[in-house]
N, C-alpha and C positions, 0 to 999 in steps of 0.2 A: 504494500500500500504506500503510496505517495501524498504525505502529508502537506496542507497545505502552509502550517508553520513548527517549525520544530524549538523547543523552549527550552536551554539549556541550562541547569540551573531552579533545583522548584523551592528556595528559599522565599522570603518576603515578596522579594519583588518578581521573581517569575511565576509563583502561583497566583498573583493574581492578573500577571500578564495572561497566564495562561486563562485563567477564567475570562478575563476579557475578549481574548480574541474566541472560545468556545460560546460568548452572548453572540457573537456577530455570526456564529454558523459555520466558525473555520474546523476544516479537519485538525485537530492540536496534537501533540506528540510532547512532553513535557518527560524532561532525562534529569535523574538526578544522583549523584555521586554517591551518598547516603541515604540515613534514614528520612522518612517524611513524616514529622519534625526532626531536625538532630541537632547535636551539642558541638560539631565542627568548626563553623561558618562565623556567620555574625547577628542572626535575627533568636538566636533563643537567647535563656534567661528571665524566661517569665514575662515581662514588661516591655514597654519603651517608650517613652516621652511623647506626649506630642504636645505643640505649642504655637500658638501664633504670632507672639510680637516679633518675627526672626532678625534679631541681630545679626546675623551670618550676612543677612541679604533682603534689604524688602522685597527685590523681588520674586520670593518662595512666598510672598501670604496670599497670591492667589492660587498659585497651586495647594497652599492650605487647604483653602477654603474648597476647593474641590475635592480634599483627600478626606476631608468631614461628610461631605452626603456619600459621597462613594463609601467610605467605612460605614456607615449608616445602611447604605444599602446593602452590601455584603452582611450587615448584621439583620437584617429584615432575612436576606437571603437564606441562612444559614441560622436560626432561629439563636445564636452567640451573643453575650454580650460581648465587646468585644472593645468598648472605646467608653473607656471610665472617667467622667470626668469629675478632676479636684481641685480646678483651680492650676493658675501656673508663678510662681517666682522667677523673675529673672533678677538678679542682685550681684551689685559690685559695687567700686568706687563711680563717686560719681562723674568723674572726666572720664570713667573707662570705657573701653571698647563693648562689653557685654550689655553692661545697662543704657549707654546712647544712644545704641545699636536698636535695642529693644524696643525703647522710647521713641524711637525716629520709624520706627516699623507699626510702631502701635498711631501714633500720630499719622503718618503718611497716609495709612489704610483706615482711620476712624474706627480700629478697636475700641472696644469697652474696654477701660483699664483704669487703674489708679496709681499713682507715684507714693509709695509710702517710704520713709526715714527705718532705718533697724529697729529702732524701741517701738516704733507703730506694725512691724511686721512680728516683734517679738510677743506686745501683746494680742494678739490675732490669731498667732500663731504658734502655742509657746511652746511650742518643740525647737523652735530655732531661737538662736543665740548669736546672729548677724554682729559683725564689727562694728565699733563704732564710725559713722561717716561712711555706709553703705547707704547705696538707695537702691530700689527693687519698685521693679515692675509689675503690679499681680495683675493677671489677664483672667477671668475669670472661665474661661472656655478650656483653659488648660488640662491635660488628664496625663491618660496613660494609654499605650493599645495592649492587648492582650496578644505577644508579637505569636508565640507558635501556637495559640487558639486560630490563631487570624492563620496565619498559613494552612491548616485544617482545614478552614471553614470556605478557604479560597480552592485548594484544590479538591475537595469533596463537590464545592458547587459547577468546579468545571469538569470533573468526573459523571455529574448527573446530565452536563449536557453533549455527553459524546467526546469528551477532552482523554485520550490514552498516557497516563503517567505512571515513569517506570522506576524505581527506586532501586538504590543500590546498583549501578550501569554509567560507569567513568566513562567520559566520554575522552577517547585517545588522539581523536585526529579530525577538523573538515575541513571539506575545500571547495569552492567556487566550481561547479559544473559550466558546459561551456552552453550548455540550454539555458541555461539563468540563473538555475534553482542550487543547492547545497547538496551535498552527501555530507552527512554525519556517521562518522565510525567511533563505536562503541566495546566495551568487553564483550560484549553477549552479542555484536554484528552490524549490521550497515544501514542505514535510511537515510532516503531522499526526502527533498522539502521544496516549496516554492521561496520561503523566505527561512531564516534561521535569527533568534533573538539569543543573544548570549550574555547572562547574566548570573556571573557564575563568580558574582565577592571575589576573595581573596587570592580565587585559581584564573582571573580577568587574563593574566600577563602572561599565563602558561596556556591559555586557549590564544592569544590575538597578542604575538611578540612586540609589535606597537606601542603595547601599555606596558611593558613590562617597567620602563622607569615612569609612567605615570599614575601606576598602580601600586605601589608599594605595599602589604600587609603590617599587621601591626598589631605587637600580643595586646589586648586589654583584661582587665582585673576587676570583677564586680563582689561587693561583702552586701551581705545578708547579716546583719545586728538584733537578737532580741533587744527591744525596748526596755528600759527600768518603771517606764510610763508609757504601756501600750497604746492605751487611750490617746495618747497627745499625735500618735504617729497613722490613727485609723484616717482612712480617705474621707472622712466627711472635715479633717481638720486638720490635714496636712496637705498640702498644694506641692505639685513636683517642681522640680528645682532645676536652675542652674545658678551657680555661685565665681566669683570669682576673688578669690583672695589671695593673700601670698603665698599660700603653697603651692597654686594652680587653680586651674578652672574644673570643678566639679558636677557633679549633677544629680541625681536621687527621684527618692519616687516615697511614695506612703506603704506601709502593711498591704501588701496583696499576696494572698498565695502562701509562698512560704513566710513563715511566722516571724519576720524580720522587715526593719525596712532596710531600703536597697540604695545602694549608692556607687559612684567611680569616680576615680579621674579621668578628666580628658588627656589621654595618650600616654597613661600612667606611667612607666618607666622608660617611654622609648623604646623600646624593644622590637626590629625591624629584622624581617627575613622572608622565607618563603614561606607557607601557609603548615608546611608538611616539619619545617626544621623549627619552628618555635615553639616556647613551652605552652602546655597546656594544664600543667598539675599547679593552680597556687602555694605559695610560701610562704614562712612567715614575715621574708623580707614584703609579700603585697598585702598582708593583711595588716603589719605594723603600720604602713604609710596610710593605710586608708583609717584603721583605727582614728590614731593621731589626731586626722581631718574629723573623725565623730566624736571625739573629746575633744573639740576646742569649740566646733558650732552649732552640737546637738546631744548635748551632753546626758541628755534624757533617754536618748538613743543608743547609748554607748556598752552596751548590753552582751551580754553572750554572743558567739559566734554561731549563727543559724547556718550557713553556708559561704562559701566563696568559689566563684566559677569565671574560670577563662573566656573571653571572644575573640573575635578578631573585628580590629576596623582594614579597610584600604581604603589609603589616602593618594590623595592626586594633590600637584603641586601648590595650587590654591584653595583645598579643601572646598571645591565646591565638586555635584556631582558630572560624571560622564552619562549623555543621553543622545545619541546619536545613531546617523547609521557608520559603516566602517567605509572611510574612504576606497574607491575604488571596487567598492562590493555593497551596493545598493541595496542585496538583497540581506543582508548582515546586519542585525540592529545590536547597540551596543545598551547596555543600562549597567552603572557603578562604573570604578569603587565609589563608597559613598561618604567615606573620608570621615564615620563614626556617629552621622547625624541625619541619615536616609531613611532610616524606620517607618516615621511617622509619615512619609511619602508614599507607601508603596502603593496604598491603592489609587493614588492618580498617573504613578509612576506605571502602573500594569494600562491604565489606558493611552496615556500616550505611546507604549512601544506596543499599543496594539493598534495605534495610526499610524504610526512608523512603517511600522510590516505587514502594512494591507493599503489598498487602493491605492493614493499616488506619494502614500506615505507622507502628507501633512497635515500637520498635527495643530488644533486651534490653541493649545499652552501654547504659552511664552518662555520655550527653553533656551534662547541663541547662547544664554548666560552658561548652558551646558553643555554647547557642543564643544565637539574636538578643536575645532580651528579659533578657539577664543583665545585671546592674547597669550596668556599665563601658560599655556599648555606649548601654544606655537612660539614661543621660548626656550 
């Protein structure tokens, strides 16, 4: 059988590419290295932020804003809850790049939001223990997605609509046919395709040698803390977080799931290689550093040790994402790396690379900011 797209990759963002292009009627083929869900990649771990004011970039709050009814819908779809919402913090100094950033995105786009000082986020919120001379952004829309419910929920709905996905099946090798279309070669054999979407995290560089220096992998470190005051850390009164102080930029979430609340640094130790050569077992060297960070600003939090578990980010050289097709091969859609902050995109991120790799492949988002040929990259 000759599929009319082949989905390489059934993480975050390819199960729900794949469900998307299975709504439009496409023959789908969806391959994935692992389990469906698994602890490899970069989309488990329970949680994952999502938020509007985006510092990174105003312009991600309209692809927000369409990653909320699309999540909405997938949760109608799939009867899941699946996008919890608690409110959001963005906080730093106040000349700094996180909270300007926030505040210039929340202002641009006419968010609801409010500017509060640390002592007006501490009473509000008295799990937190802010520096003094922070100011913080609360967005009230802010939550969490339920990251590997949501991958479930995406490839089950495109399974009900005719979507073939095959777990545990490396994909070893493709190549440009000279009819148009791909051959994909697998452990387990061979398929053709009219288009090919590959979005395959951490493994980007070893499928499409192009990215190999713009995809970088990159270990990360997440702790799971029972609370000493559970109460103060439950999602009706804990809002997720980004923080930026002098240890680094961090980020968190409230009590979900496991019996902890959940935290990291952004790009915790550094730690850079290929997806297969870096560690995955935490230490106590990542569990001290993140402690540390929950005895100084959440001290209420700073509780037994519920868990700690490895991901991986890929990052490109301006941290923003890759969403493209591959030069010179039209029929090749590219999606990631997502540089540690793609999560809460996926469900608009599965419809645009499902405009990408069907009709004439234009897509009414506003991605120029992610293609390949943008400044930073073509540097």
């Amino acid at each position: 059988m000759r599929y009319d797209v082949i989905v390489v990759g059934i993480g975050g963002m390819g199960s729900a590419a794949a469900w998307q292009l299975a709504r439009r009627g496409q023959r789908v083929l969806g391959l994935e290295r692992y389990d469906i869900p698994h602890a490899m990649g970069s989309s488990h771990g329970i949680s994952r932020i999502i938020r509007l004011p985006y510092y990174e970039d105003p312009a991600y709050v309209p692809l927000l804003r369409r990653a909320y009814e699309l999540w909405r819908e997938i949760e109608d779809a799939s009867g899941e809850e699946l996008l919890i919402t608690t409110g959001s913090i963005d906080a730093g100094p106040e000349d700094g790049g996180l909270f300007q950033g926030a505040l210039a995105s929340a202002l641009q786009h006419e968010l609801p939001h409010e500017v509060l000082t640390a002592a007006q986020v501490g009473e509000r919120f008295p799990a937190y223990r802010l520096p003094a001379g922070t100011r913080a952004v609360f967005q009230p829309q802010g939550g969490l997605i339920a990251s590997e419910r949501a991958i479930v929920a995406h490839v089950r709905a495109a399974q009900a609509l005719g979507a073939e996905i095959r777990a545990r099946e490396a994909v070893r090798a493709w190549r440009a046919m000279p009819s148009g279309g791909v051959e994909v070669e697998t452990e387990q054999g061979r398929y053709e395709a009219e288009r090919l979407i590959l979005a395959a995290g951490p493994w980007m560089g070893q499928l499409v040698p192009e990215l190999s220096r713009l995809a970088v992998p990159e270990r990360q470190v997440l702790a799971w803390l029972q609370p000493l005051r559970p109460e103060l850390f439950d999602r009706s009164r804990f809002p997720v977080f980004n923080l930026d102080v002098p240890e680094g930029r961090f980020y968190g979430f409230p009590i979900y799931e496991v019996p902890g609340f959940k935290f990291g640094r952004y790009h915790h130790l550094e730690e850079q290689g290929a997806p297969e050569a870096l560690r995955r077992e935490p230490d106590a060297r990542d569990e001290a550093l993140l402690r540390d960070f929950a005895g100084r600003y959440f001290p209420e939090g700073n509780g037994p040790t519920m868990a700690l578990r490895s991901c991986l980010f890929t990052n490109t050289p301006d941290e923003h994402f890759i969403l493209d097709r591959l030069p010179g091969h039209a029929q090749v859609v590219l999606a990631s790396p997502c540089s540690g902050h793609g999560y809460k995109f996926c469900s608009v991120v599965g419809e645009i690379l499902a405009d990408l790799a069907t009709g004439d492949g234009r897509t009414r988002h506003a991605i120029d900011f992610l293609r390949l040929d943008r400044q930073p990259l073509a540097a």
